[in-house]
C-alpha positions as CSV (number, residue, x, y, z in Angstrom):
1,X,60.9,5.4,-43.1
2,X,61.3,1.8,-42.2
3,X,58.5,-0.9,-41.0
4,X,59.9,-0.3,-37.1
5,X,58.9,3.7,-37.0
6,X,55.4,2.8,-37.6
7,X,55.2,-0.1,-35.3
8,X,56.6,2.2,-32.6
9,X,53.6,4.6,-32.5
10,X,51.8,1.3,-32.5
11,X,51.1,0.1,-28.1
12,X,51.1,-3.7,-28.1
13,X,51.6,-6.1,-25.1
14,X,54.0,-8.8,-25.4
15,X,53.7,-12.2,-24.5
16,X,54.4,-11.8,-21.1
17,X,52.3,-9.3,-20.5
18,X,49.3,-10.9,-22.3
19,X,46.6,-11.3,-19.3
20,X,44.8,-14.5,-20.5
21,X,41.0,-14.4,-20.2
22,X,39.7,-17.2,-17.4
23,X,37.5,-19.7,-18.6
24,X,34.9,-18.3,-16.2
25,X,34.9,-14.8,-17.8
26,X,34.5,-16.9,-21.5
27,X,31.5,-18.3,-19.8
28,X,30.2,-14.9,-18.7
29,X,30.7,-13.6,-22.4
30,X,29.1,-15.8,-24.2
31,X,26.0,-16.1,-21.9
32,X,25.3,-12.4,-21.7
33,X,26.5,-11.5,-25.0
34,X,25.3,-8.2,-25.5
35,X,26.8,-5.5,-22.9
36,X,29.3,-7.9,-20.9
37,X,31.8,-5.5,-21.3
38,X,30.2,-4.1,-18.5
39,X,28.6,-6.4,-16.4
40,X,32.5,-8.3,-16.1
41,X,33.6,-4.6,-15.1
42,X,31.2,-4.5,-12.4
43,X,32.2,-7.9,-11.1
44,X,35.8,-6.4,-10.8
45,X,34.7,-3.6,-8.7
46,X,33.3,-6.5,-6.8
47,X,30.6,-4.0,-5.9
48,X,27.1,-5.0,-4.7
49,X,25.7,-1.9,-5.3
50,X,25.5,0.0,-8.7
51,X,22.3,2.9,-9.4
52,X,20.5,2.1,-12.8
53,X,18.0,4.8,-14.1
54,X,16.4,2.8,-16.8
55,X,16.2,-0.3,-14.9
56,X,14.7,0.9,-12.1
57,X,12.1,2.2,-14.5
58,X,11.1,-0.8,-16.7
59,X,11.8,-3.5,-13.6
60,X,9.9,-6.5,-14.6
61,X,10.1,-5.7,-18.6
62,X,14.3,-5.6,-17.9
63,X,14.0,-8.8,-16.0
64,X,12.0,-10.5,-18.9
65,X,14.9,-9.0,-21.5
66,X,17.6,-10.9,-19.6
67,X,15.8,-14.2,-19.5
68,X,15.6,-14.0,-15.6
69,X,12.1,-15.8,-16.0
70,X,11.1,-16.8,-12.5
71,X,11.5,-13.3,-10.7
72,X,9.8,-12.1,-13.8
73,X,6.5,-13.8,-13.5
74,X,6.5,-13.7,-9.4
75,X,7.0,-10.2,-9.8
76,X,4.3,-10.4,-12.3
77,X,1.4,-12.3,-10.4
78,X,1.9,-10.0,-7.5
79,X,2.8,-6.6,-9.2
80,X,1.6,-5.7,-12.4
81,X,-2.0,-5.3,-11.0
82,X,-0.4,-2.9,-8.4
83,X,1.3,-1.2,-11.0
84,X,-1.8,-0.7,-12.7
85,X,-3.5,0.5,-10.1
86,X,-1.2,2.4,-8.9
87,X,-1.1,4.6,-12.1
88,X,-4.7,5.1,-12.3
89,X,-4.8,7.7,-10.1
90,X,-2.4,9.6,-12.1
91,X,-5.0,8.7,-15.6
92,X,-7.6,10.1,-13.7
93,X,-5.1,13.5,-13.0
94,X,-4.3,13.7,-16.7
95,X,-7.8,13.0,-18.0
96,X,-10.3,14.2,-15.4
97,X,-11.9,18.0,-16.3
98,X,-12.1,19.2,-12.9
99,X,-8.2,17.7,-12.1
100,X,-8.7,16.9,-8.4
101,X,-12.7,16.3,-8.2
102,X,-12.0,12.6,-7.7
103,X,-8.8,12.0,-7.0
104,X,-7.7,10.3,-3.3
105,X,-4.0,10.3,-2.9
106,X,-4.2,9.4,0.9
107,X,-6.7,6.4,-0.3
108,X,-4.8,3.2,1.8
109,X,-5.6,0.8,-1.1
110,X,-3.5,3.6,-3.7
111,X,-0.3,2.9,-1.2
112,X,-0.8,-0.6,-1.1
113,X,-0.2,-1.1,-4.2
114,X,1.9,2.0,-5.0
115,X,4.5,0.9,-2.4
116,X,5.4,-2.6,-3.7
117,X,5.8,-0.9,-7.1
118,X,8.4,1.2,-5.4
119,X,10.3,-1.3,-3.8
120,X,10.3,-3.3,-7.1
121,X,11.6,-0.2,-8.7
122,X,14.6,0.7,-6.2
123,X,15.9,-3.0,-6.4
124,X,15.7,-3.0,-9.7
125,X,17.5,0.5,-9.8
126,X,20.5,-0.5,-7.2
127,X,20.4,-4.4,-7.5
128,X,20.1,-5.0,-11.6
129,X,23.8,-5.9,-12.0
130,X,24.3,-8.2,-8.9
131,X,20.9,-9.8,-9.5
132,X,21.9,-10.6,-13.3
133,X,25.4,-11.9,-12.5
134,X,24.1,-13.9,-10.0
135,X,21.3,-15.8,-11.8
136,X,24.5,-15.7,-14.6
137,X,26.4,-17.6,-12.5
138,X,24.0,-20.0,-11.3
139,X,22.7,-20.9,-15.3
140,X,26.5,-21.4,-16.0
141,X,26.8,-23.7,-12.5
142,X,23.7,-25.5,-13.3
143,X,24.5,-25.8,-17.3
144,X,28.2,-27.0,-16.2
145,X,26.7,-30.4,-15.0
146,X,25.8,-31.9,-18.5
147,X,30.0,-32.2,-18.9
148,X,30.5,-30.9,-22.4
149,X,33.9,-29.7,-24.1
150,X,34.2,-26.1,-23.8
151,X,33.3,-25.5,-27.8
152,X,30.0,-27.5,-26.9
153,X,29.7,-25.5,-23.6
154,X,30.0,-21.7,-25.1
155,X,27.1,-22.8,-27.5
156,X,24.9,-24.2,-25.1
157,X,25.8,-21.1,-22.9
158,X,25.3,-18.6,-26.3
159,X,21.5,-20.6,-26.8
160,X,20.3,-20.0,-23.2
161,X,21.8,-17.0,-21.8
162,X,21.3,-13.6,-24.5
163,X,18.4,-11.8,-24.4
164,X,14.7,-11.8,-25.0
165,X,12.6,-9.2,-27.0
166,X,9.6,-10.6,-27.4
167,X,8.3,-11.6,-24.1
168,X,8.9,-7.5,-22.5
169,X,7.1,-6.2,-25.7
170,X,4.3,-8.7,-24.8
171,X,4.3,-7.4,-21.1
172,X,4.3,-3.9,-22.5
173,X,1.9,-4.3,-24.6
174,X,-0.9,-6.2,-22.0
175,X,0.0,-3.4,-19.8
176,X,-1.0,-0.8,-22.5
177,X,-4.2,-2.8,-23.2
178,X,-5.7,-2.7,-19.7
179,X,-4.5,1.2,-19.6
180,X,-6.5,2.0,-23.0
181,X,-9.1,-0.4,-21.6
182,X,-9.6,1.4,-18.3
183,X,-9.3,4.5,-19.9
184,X,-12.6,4.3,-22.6
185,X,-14.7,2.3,-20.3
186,X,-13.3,4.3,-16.7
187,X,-12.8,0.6,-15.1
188,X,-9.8,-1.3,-14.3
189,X,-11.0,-5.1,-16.2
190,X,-7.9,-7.1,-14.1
191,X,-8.7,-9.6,-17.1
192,X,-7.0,-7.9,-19.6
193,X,-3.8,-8.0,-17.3
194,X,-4.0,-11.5,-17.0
């Protein structure tokens, strides 16, 4: 058995065939770092469209996790008491002893805020990956004007693109305060949210 029979089991691409990396998909790498495997594929597809069951669940907390800031806390002022209030019908469902004594669904002020939280949901759902590649692209636009050499560049990218932990667990974890907080008292305190 000689060196070449083992090599020849071996599939390698020779220098020809090598497809070079653009600078722009570096860019993308090292800004999202974890999971751009899969957020370059979907800018292949050049689809607009892609259906996210966890994202469309956690919404804002996702948003918060890729460091898309701004949405976050628009989203935030404007939903997170609808979301709250939204799920206290269903508390009251789960912890009332006569289940449907005092529960409204076809209260008005219940789909106002239920509806938003819907429409946050199923955008988060459909739109998570173009809405994180674009705000991707526009960091690496925006970061592009301090002229750095690429070394420089793929840090600076590497320090403000990633993700965040700690500000979702925070958002979680206000949330779950004004649940248990409505919960022993029977009131909603829109303090606690805020």
């Amino acid at each position: 058995m000689n060196e070449n029979d083992i090599l020849d089991d071996i599939p390698f691409e020779d220098e020809d065939h090598i497809t070079e990396v653009s600078d722009e998909e570096k860019f993308i790498r090292a800004f999202i770092q974890r999971n751009a495997d899969a957020y370059i594929s979907f800018k292949k597809q050049q689809k607009n469209i892609s259906f996210d069951f966890l994202k469309m669940l956690v919404g804002i907390p996702w948003l918060l996790y890729r460091k898309i800031y701004i949405p976050a806390i628009v989203s935030m002022f404007f939903l997170v008491p609808m979301q709250t209030f939204s799920l206290i019908p269903v508390f009251q469902l789960l912890t009332s002893s006569s289940r449907f004594e005092n529960l409204d669904f076809n209260d008005t002020f219940t789909y106002l805020y239920l509806s938003p939280t819907l429409i946050v949901m199923i955008v988060c759902g459909f739109f998570s990956h173009s809405i994180y590649l674009n705000h991707v692209e526009n960091k690496i636009h925006r970061l592009k004007k301090e002229n750095l050499d690429q070394e420089e560049f793929l840090e600076l990218l590497k320090e403000k693109g990633g993700v965040d932990g700690v500000s979702p667990m925070f958002l979680i974890f206000i949330i779950a305060v004004a649940f248990l907080s409505y919960l022993s008292t029977g009131k909603f305190n829109p303090i606690l949210v805020f």
